[in-house]
C-alpha positions as CSV (number, residue, x, y, z in Angstrom):
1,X,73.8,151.4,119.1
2,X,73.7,147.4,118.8
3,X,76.0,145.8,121.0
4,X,77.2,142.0,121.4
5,X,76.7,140.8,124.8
6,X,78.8,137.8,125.3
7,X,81.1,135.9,127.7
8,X,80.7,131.6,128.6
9,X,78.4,129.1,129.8
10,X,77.4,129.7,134.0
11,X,79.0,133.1,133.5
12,X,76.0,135.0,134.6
13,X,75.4,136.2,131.1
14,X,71.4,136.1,131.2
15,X,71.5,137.7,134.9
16,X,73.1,140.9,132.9
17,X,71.0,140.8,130.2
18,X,67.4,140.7,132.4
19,X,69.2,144.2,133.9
20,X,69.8,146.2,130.8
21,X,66.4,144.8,129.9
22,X,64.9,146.6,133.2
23,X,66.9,150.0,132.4
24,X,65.4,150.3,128.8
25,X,67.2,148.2,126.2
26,X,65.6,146.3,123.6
27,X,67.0,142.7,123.7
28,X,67.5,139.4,121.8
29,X,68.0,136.6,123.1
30,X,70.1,133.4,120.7
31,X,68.9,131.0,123.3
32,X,65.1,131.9,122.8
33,X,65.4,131.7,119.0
34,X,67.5,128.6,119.5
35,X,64.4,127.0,121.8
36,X,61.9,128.5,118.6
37,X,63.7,126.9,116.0
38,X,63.9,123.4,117.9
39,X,60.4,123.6,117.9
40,X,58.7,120.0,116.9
41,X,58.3,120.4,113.2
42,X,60.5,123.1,112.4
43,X,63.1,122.6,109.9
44,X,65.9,122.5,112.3
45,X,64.1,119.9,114.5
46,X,63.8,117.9,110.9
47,X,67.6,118.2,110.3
48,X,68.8,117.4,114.1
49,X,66.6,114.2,114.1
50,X,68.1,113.4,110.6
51,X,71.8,114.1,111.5
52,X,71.7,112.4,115.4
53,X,69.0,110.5,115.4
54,X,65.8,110.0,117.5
55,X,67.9,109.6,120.5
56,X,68.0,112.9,121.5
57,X,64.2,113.3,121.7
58,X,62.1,113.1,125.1
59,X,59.0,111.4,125.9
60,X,56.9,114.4,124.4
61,X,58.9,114.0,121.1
62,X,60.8,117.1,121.8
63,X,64.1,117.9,121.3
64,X,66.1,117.1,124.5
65,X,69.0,119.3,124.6
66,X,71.1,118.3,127.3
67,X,71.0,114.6,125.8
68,X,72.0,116.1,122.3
69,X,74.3,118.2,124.5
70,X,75.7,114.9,125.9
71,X,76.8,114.0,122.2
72,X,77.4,117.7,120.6
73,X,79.9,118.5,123.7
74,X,82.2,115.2,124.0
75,X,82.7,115.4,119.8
76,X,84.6,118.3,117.7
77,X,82.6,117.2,114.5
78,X,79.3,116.5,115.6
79,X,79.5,120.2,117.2
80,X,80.4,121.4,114.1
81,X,77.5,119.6,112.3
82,X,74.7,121.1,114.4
83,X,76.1,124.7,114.8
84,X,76.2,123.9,110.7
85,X,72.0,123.4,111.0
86,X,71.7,126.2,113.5
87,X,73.7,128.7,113.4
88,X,72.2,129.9,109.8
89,X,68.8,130.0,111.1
90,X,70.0,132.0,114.1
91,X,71.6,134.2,112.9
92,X,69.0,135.5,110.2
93,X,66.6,136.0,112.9
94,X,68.8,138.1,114.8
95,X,69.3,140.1,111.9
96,X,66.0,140.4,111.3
97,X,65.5,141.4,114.9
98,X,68.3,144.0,115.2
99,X,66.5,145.7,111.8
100,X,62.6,145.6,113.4
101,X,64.5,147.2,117.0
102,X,66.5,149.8,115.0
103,X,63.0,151.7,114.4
104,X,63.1,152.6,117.9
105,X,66.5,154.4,118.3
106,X,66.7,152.7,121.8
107,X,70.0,150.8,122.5
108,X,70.1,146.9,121.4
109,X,71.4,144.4,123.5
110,X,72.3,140.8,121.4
111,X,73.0,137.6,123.5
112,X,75.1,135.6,121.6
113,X,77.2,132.9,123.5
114,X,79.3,131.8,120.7
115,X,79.7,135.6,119.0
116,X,83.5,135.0,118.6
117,X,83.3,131.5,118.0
118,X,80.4,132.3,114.8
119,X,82.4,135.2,113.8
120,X,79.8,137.3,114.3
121,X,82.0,140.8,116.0
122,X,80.6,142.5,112.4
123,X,77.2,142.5,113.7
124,X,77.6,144.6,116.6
125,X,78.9,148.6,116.8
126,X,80.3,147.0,120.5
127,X,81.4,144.2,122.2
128,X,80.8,143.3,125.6
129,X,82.1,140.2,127.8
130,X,80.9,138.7,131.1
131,X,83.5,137.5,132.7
132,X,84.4,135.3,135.7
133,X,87.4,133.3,136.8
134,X,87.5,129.6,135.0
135,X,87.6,128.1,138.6
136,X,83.9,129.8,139.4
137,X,82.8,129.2,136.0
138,X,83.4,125.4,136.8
139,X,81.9,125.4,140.4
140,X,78.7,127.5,138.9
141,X,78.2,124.9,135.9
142,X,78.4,121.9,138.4
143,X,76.3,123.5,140.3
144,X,73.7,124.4,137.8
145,X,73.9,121.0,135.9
146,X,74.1,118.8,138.2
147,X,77.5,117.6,136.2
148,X,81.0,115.9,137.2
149,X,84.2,118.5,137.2
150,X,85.1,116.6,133.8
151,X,82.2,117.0,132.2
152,X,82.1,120.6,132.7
153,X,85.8,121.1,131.8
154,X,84.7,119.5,128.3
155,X,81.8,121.8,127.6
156,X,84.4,124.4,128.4
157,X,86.9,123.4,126.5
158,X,84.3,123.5,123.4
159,X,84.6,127.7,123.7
160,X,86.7,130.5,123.6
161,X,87.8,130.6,127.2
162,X,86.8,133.9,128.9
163,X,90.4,135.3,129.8
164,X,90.8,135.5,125.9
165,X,87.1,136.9,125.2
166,X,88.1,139.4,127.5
167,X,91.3,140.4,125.5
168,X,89.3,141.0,122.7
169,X,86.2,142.2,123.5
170,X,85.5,146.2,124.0
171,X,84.1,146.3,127.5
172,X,84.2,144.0,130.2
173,X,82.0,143.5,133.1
174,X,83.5,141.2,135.5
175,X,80.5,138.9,137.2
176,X,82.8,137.3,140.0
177,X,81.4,139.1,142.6
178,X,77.9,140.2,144.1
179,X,74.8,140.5,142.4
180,X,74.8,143.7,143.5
181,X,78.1,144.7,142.6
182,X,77.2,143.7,139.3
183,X,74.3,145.8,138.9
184,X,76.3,148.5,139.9
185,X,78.7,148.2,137.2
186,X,75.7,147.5,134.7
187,X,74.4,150.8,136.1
188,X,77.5,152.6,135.6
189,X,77.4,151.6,132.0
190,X,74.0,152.5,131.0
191,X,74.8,156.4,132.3
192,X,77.4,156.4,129.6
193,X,76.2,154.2,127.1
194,X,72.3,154.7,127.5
195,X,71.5,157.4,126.1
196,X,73.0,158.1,122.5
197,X,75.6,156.3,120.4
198,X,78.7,156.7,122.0
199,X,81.6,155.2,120.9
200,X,84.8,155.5,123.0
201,X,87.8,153.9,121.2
202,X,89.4,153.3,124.5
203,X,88.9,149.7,126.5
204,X,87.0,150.0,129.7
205,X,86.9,147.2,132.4
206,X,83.8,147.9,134.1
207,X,84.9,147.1,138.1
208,X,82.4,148.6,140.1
209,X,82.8,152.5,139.8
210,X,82.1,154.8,136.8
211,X,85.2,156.6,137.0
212,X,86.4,153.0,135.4
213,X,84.6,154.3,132.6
């Protein structure tokens, strides 16, 4: 069974991920191919230095992706012209990922951060969505970035918010509280989903018991 893991950015997404990793899924991570295909040399690296510039290189002549951040995030189009370079190249390796993995008849687990905003719901037999309140995601993002309050409401405000993700994703596993309360609702999950391909039609919010389930 391949399923979508989503939600937003500071929404505890990887913290979720490393868990289902420790109870036996295979996983793929979109940030670790995105870090691969910004590798110096790479035809992606070619096209970002083409389309914004030296600029948004470091010292070492790597790609810097919190100043090309800086310029993606604070401009609709100039998003929309490097998830243009990217987003191809990402998503052929997960594919080509998901189709290596499926050998194994273990349960997949996909990171992708911007699955609704790609389109990509196809890719997956399930969806599922880390969520937290907008008001946490801002304090954790802050936090984390060492960023003003406007700065993260922008990067924000370039996704899907995560009260809508949640509307239309299958499963939800709200992050809000303690790690271990999290775990425990990843736990829960994995007894029912685990093991085989099960595919429930009905919605489950996943708050911290299995009879949620």
């Amino acid at each position: 069974m391949i399923f979508g893991l989503t939600g937003g950015i500071a929404s505890g997404k990887s913290t979720v991920l490393n868990q289902f990793a420790h109870l036996g899924a295979k996983i793929i991570e979109s940030d670790r191919i995105a870090h691969d295909i910004y590798a110096k040399g790479k035809p992606v690296y070619k096209k970002i230095i083409k389309q914004f510039g030296r600029e948004v290189l470091n010292a070492e002549k790597n790609i810097d992706r919190r100043k090309l951040g800086k310029i993606v995030f604070s401009n609709q189009s100039q998003r929309k012209k490097l998830e243009k370079i990217t987003h191809p190249e990402i998503i052929a390796e997960i594919k080509n990922q998901i189709n290596r993995f499926k050998r194994s008849n273990k349960v997949i687990m996909v990171d992708a951060p911007l699955l609704f905003e790609a389109k990509l719901q196809k890719m997956f037999d399930k969806i599922i969505v880390v969520w937290i309140p907008e008001k946490v995601q801002i304090q954790r993002l802050i936090k984390r970035d060492k960023i003003t309050k406007a700065e993260a409401q922008k990067r924000l405000s370039a996704q899907i918010s995560l009260d809508k993700k949640k509307k239309i994703g299958d499963y939800v596993i709200d992050n809000s509280g303690s790690p271990a309360a999290t775990a425990a609702k990843i736990k829960c999950f994995w007894q029912v989903f685990g093991q085989g391909p099960v595919k429930p039609s009905k919605k489950v919010t996943l708050v911290g018991a299995c009879r949620a389930i």
